[in-house]
Backbone as CSV, one residue per row, in Angstrom:
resi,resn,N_x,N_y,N_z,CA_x,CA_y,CA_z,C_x,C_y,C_z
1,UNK,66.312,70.487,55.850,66.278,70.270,57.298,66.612,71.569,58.026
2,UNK,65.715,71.598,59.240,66.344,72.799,60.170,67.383,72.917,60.618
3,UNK,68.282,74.027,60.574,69.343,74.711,61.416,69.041,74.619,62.678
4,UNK,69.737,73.794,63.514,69.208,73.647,64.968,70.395,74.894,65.688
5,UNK,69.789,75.942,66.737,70.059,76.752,67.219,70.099,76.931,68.615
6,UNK,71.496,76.970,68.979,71.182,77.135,70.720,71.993,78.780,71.350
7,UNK,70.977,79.229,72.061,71.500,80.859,72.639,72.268,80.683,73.797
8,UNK,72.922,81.480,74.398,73.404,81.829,75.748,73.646,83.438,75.840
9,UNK,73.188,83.403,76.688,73.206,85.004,76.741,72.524,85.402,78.702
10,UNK,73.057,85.763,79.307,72.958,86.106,81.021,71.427,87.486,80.874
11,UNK,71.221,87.947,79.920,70.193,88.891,80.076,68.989,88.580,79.428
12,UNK,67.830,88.256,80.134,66.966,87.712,80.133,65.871,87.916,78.952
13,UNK,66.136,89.496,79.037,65.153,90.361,77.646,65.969,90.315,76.596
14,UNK,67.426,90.328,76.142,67.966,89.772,74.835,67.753,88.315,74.721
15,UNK,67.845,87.517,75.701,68.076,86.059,75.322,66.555,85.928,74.895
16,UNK,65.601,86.496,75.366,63.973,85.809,74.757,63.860,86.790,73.850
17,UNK,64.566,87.513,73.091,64.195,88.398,71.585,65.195,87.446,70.505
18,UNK,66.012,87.364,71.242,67.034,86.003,69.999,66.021,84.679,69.991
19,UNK,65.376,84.372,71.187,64.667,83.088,70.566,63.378,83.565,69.906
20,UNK,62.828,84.473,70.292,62.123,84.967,69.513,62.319,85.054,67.836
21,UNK,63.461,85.014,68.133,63.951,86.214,65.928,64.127,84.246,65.750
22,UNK,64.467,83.129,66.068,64.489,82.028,66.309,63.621,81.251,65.346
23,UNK,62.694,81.248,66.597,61.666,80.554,66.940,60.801,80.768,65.455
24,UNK,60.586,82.363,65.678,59.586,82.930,64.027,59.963,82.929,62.468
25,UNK,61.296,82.256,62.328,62.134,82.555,61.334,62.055,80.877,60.798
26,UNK,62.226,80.522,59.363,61.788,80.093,58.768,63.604,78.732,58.989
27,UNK,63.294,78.025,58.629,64.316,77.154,59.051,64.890,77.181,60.063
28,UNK,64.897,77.489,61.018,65.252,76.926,62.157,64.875,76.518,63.385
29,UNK,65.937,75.616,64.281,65.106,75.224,65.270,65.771,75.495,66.479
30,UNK,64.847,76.037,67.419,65.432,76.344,68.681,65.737,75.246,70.093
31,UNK,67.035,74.587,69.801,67.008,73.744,70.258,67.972,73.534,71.907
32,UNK,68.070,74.938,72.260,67.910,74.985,73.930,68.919,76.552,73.530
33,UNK,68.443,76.727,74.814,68.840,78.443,75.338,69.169,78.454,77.050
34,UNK,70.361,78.963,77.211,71.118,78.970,78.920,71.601,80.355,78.923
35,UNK,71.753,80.564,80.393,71.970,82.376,80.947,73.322,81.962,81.479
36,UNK,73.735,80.946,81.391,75.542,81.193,81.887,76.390,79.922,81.360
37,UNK,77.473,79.864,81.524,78.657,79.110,80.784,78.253,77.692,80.874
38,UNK,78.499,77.409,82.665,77.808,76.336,82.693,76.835,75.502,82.542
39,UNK,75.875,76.115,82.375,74.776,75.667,81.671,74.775,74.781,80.368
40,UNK,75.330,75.876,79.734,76.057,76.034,78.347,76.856,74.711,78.261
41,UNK,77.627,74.638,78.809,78.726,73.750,78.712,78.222,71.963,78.818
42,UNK,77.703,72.245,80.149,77.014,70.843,80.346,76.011,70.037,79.209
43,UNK,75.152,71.044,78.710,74.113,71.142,77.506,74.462,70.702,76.291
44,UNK,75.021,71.646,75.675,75.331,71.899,74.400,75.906,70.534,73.415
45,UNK,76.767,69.856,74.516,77.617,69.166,73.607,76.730,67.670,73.564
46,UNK,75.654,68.206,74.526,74.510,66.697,74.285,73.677,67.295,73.105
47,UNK,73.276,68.026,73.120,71.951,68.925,72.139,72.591,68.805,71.072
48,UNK,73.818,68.917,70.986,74.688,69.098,69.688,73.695,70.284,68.492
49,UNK,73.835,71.367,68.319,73.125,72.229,67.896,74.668,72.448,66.267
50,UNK,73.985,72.777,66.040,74.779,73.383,64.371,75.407,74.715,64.643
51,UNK,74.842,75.505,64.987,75.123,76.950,65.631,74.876,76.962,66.717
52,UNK,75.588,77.841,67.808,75.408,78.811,69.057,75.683,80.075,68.818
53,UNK,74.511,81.106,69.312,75.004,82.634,69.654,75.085,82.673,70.851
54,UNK,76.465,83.192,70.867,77.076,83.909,72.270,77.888,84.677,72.719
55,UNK,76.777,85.123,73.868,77.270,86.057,74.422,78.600,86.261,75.314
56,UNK,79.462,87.501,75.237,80.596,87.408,75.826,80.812,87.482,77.454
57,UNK,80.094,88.529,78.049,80.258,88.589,79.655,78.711,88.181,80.186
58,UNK,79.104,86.623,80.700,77.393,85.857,80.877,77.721,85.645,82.441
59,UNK,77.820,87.607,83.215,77.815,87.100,84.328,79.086,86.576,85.493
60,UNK,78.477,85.587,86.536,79.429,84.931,87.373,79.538,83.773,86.571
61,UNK,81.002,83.460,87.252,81.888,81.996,86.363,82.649,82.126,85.204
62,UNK,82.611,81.213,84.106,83.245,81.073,82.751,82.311,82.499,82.143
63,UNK,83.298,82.930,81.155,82.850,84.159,80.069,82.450,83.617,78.794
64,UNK,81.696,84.099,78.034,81.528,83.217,76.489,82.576,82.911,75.671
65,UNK,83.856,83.401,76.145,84.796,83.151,75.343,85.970,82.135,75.808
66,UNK,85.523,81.726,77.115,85.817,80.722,77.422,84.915,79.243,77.260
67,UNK,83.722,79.757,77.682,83.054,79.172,76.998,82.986,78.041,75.439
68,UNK,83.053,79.111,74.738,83.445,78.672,73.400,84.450,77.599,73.225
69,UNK,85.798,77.892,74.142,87.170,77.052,74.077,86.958,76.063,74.607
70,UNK,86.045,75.619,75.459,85.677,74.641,76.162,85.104,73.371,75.242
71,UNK,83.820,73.983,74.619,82.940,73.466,74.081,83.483,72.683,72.776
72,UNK,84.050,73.646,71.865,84.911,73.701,70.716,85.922,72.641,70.735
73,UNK,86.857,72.337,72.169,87.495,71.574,72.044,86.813,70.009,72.227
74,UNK,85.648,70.093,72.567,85.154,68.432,72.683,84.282,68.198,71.673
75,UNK,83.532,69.665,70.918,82.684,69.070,69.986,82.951,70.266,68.506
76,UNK,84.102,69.734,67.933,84.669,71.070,66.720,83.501,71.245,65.845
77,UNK,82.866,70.628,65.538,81.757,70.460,64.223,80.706,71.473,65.023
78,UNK,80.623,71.822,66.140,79.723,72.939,66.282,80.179,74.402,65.895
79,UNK,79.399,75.012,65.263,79.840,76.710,64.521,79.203,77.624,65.529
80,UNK,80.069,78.685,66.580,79.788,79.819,67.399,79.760,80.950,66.882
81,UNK,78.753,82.168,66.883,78.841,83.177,66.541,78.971,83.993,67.741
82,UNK,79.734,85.037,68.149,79.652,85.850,69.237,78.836,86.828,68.821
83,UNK,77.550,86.967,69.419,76.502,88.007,69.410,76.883,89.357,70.899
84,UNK,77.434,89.954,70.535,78.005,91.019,72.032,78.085,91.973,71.353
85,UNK,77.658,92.960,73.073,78.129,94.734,72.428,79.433,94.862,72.397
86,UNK,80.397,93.845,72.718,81.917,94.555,72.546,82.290,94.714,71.285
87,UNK,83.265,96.051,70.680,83.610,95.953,69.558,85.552,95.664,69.825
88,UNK,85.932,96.011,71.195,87.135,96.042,71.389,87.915,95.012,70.562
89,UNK,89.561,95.100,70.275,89.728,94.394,69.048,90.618,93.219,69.680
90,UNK,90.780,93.078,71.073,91.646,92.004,72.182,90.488,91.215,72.249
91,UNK,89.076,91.639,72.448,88.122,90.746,73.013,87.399,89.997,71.548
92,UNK,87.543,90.642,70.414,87.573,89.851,68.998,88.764,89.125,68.757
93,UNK,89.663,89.469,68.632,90.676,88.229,68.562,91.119,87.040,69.748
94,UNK,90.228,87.280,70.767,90.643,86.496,71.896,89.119,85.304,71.220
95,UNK,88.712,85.904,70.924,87.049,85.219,70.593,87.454,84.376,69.297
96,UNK,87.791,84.775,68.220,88.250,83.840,66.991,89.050,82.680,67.394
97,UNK,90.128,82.942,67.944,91.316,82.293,68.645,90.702,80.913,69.561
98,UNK,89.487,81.444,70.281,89.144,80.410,71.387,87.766,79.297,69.740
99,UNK,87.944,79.970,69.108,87.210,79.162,68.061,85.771,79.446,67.103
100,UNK,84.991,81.042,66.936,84.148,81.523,67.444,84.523,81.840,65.630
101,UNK,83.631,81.288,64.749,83.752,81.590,62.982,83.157,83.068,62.867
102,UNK,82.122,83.686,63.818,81.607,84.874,63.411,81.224,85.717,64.640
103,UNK,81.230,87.171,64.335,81.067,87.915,65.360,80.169,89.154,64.950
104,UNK,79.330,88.838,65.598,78.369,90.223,65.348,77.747,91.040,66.249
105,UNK,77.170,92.492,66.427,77.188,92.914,67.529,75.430,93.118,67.892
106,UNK,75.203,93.359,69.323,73.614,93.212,69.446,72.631,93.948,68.980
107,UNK,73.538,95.120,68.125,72.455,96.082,67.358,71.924,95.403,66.160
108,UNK,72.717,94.260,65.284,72.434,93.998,64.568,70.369,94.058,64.176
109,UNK,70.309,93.753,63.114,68.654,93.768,62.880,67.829,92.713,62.589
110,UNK,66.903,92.341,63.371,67.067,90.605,63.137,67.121,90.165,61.634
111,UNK,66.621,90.420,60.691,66.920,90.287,59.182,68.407,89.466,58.959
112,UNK,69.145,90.495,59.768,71.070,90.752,59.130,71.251,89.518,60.084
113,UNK,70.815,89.065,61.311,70.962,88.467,62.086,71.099,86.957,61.222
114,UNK,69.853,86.921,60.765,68.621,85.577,60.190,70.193,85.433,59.170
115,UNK,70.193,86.101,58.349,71.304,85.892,56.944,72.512,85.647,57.784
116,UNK,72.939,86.136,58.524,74.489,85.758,59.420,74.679,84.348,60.061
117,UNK,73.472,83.871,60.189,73.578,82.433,60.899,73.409,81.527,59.810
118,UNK,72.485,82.063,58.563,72.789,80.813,57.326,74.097,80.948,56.608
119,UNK,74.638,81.837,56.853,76.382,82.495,56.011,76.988,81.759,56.956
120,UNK,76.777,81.467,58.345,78.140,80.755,58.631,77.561,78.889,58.958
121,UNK,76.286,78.955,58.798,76.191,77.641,58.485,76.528,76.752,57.156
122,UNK,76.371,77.977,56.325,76.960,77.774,55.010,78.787,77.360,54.478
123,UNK,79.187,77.947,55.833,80.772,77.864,55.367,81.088,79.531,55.852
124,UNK,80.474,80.342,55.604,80.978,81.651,55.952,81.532,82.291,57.483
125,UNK,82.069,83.128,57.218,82.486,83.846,58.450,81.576,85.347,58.473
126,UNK,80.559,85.232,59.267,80.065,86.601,59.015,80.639,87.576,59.993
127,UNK,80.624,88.564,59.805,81.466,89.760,60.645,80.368,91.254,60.590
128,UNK,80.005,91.683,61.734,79.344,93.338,61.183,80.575,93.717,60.774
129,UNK,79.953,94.511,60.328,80.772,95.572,59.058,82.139,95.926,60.091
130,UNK,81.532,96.572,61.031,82.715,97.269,62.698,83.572,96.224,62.513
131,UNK,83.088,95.146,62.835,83.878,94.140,63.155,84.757,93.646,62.007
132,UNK,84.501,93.363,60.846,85.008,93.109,59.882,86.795,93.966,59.711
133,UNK,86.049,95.478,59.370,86.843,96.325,59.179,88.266,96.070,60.327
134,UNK,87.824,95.972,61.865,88.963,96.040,63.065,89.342,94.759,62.362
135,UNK,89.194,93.877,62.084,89.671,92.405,61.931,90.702,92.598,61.133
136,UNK,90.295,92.883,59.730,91.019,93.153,58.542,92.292,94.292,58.533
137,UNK,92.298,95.245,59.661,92.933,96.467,59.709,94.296,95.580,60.602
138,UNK,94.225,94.743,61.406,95.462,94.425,62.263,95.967,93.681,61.426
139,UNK,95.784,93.039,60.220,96.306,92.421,59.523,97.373,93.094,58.276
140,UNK,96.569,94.613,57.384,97.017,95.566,56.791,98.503,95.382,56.264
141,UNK,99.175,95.981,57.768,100.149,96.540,57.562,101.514,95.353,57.222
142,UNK,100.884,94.193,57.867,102.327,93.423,57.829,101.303,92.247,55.931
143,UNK,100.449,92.375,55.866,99.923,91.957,54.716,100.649,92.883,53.191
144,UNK,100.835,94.157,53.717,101.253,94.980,52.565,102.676,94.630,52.191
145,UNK,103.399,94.025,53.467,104.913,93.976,53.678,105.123,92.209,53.045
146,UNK,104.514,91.381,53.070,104.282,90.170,52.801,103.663,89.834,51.368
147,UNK,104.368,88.820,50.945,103.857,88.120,49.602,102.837,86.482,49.846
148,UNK,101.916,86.478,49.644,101.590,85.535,49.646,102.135,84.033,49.374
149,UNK,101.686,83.376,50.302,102.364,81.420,50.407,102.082,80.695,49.429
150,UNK,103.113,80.091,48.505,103.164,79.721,47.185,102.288,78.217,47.441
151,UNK,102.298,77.477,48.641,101.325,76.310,48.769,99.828,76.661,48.882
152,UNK,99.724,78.341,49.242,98.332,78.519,49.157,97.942,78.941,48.424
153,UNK,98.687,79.572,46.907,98.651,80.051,45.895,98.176,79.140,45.008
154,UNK,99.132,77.540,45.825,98.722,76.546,44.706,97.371,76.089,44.221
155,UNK,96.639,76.243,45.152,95.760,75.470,45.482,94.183,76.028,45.569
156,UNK,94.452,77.349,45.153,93.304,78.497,44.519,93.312,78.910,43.244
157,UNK,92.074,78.745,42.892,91.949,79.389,41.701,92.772,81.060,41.758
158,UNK,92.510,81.361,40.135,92.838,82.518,40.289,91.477,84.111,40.603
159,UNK,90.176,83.426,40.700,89.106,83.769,41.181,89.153,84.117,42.708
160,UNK,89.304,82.606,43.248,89.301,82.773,44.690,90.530,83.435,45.087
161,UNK,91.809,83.920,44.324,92.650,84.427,44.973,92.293,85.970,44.383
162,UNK,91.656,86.320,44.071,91.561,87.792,43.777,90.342,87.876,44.873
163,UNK,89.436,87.356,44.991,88.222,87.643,46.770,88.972,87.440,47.495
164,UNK,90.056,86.423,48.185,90.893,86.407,49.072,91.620,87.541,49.287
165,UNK,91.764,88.205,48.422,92.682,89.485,48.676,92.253,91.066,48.715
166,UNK,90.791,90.747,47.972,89.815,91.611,48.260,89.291,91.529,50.367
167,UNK,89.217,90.141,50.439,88.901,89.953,51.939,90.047,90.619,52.814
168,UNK,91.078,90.540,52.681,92.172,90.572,52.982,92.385,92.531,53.077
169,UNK,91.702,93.216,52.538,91.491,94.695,52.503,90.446,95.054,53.231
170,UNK,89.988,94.218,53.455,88.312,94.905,54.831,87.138,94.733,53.817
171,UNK,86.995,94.299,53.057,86.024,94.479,51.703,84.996,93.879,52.068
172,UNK,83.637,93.963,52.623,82.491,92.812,52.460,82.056,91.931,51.279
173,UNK,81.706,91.258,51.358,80.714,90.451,50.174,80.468,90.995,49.718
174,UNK,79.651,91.822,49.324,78.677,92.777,48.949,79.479,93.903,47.823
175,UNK,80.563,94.511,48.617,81.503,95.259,47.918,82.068,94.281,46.620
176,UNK,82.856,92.867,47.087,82.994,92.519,46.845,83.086,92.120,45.317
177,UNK,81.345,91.542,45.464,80.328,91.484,44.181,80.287,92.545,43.372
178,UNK,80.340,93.949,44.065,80.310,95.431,42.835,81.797,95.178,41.861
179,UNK,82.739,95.244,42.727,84.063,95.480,42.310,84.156,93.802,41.060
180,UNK,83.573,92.781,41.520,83.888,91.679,40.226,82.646,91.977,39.428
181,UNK,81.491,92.441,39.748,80.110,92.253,39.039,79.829,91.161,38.774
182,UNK,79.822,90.153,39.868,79.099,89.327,40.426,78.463,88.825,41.236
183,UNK,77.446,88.029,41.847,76.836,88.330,42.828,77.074,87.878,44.519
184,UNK,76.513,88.730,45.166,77.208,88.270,46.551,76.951,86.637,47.196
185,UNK,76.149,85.990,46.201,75.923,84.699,46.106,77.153,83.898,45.889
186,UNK,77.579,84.366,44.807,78.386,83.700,44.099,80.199,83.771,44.750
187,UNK,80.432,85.367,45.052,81.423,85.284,46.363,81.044,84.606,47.437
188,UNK,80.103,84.568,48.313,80.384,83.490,48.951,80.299,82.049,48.973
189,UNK,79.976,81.573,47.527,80.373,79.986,47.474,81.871,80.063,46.948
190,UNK,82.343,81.179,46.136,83.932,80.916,46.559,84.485,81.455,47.814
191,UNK,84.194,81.637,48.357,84.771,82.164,50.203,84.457,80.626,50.496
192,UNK,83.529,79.997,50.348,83.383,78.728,50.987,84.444,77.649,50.449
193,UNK,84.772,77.757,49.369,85.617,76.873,48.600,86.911,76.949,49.097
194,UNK,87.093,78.364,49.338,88.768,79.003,49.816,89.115,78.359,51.242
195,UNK,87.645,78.345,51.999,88.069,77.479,53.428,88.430,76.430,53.130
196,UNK,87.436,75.729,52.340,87.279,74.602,52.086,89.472,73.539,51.899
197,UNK,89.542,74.869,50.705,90.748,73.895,50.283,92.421,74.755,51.206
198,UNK,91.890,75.927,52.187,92.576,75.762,52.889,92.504,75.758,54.337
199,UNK,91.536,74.421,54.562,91.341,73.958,55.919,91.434,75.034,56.911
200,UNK,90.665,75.962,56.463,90.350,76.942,57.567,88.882,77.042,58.105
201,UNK,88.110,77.743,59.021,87.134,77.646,59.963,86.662,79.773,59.010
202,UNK,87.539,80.259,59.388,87.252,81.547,58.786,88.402,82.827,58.348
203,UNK,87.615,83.949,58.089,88.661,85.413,57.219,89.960,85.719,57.978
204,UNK,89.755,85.147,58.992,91.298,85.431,59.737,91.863,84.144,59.618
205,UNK,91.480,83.325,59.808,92.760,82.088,59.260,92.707,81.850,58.249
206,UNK,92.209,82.262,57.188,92.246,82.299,55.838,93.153,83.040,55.494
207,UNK,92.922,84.173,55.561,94.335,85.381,55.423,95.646,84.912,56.049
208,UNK,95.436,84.666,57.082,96.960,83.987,57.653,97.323,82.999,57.126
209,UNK,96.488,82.131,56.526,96.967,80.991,55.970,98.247,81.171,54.283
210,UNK,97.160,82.232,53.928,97.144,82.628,52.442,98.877,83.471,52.389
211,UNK,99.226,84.206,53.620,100.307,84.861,53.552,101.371,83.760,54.779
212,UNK,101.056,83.184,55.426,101.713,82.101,55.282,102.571,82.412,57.288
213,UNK,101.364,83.021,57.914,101.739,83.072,59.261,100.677,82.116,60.011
């Protein structure tokens, strides 16, 4: 079945190249697109879509990241990706926080795009690389100082706790897979498992979970 997909985005020539990369792309379905919050807001939680990309400053009114908190709180089972040029690291953690599993930025290539929306329909948290890295770096220092939470220890393999801690260093999938020599397939059905059994949404409440803040 199709991935049903809904955009928001205030600029007229990105929002019709996302339904575009959409529309032409092989499983999914484009199942409404709005230029501001409200729109958004009123919409969405009837359309009930699987994913939303959105954008962060959509303009006059609500911002996408209010947005998100809005939406999120009446309908949780929907998964938001923030598609924005911000890389700032207040306006990424204000964005996770309001509920937002992945964040990627508008350079992305629609390809990386196409794979980022089945990774977090899948269970994943996709992150550009930028983004990844700032995510993983505010965590670092008090992660190095900290031992991991013996209830979240319990309850992982000893697989998923060696990618957890690889995640936990800025590491992509990809790296990931070199460093076990296995495939980036296969890390992320244990990244999915790790949410899975510790009731998390994504890499930042996973990590927090895992060290026990």
């Amino acid at each position: 079945m199709d991935i049903k997909v809904c955009i928001v985005d205030d600029n007229r020539e990105i929002r019709s190249a996302l339904e575009q990369i959409i529309i032409m792309s092989d499983k999914f379905e484009l199942c409404g697109s709005f230029s501001n919050a409200d729109e958004a807001i009123s919409h969405i939680p009837i359309l009930m879509p699987e994913v939303v990309l959105m954008d962060i400053n959509l303009g006059e009114g609500a911002n996408g990241i209010e947005c998100v908190r809005q939406i999120k709180s009446e309908q949780p089972s929907i998964l938001f990706m923030m598609c924005t040029v911000y890389e700032d690291d207040e306006k990424i953690f204000e964005a996770l926080n309001a509920g937002a599993s992945g964040y990627i930025l508008k350079k992305t290539q629609p390809l990386k795009l196409i794979e980022a929306i089945k990774e977090l329909h899948e269970g994943g948290a996709p992150m550009s690389s930028q983004i990844a890295r700032k995510v993983v770096a505010a965590f670092q220092q008090r992660s190095n100082e900290q031992t991991p939470d013996s209830k979240a220890i319990s309850v992982l393999s000893n697989r998923e706790r060696e990618i957890l801690e690889f995640l936990a260093k800025g590491l992509l999938y990809k790296e990931i897979a070199a460093q076990l020599l296995i495939s980036q397939e296969t890390v992320r059905k244990h990244v999915y498992h790790i949410y899975e059994k510790l009731h998390v949404k994504n890499r930042v409440e996973a990590i927090n979970r895992y060290y026990g803040r």
